[in-house]
C-alpha positions in Angstrom: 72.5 171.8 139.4 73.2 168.4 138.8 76.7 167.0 140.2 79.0 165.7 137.2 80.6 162.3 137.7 84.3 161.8 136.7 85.2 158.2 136.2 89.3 157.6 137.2 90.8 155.1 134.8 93.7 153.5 136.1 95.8 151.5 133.1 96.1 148.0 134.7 100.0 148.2 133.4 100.3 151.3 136.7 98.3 149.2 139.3 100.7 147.0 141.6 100.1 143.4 142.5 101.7 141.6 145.5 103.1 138.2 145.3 100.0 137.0 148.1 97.5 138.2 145.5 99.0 137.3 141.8 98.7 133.8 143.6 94.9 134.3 143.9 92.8 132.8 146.1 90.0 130.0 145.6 86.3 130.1 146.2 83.4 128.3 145.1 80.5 130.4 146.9 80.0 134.3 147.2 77.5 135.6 149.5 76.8 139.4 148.9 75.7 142.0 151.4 73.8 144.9 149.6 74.0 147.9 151.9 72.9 151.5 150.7 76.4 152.5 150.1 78.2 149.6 149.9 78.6 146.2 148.8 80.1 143.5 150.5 81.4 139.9 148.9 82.1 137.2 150.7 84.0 134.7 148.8 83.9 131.4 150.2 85.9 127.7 150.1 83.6 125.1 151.0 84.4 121.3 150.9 82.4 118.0 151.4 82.8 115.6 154.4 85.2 116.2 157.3 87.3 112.7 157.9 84.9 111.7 160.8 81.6 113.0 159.4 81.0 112.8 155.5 77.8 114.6 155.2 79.3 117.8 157.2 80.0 120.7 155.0 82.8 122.6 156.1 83.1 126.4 154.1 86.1 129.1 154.9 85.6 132.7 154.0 88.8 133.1 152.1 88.1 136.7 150.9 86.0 139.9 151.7 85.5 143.0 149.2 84.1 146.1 150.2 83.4 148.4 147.6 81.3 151.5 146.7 77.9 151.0 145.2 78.9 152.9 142.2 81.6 150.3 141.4 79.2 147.2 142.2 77.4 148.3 139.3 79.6 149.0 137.1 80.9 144.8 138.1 77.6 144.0 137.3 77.3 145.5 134.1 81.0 144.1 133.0 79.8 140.3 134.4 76.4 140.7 131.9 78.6 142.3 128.8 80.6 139.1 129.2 80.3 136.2 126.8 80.7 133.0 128.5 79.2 130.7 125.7 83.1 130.0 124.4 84.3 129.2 127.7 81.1 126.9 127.8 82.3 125.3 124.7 85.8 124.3 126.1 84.6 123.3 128.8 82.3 120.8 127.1 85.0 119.3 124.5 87.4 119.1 127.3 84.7 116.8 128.7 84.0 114.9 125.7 88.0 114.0 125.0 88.2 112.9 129.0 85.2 110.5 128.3 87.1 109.3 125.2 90.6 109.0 126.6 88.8 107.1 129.4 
């Protein structure tokens, strides 16, 4: 007999968030860990040239998430449902006016 698989839904309005993580956190690398249960991210800070050596690269792992493989999938299918053409689009007039105002 197959097992049956109950997704929870928790409304985001009943989840709490602490003041350390409505301030988020900042990363501009993720390494990811596939394991056969779980995932692991790594989300990373890196930055350009120390003061004394400007072709170092210095990088911070600012954040870890461990989650089930179950959920890492689910992620992945919200990240590919996403449209990101609009954000695209501001991001490119946004451009265009700094040029201008330049």
């Amino acid at each position: 007999m197959a097992k049956e698989r109950h997704e929870v839904q928790i409304p985001m309005k009943d989840a709490r968030l602490t003041d350390e993580v409505r301030r988020g956190t900042y990363a501009n690398e993720v390494f990811i860990a596939n394991m056969r249960d779980e995932v692991i991210l790594d989300f990373v800070q890196t930055s350009l040239g120390a003061p004394n050596d400007p072709d170092s690269v210095q990088a911070e792992i600012v954040s870890r998430v461990i989650m089930s493989r179950g959920l890492a999938e689910r992620v992945q299918r919200l990240f590919l449902a996403q449209d990101f053409s609009e954000a695209d689009e501001m991001d490119s007039r946004t451009d265009s006016a700094d040029r201008e105002s330049a």
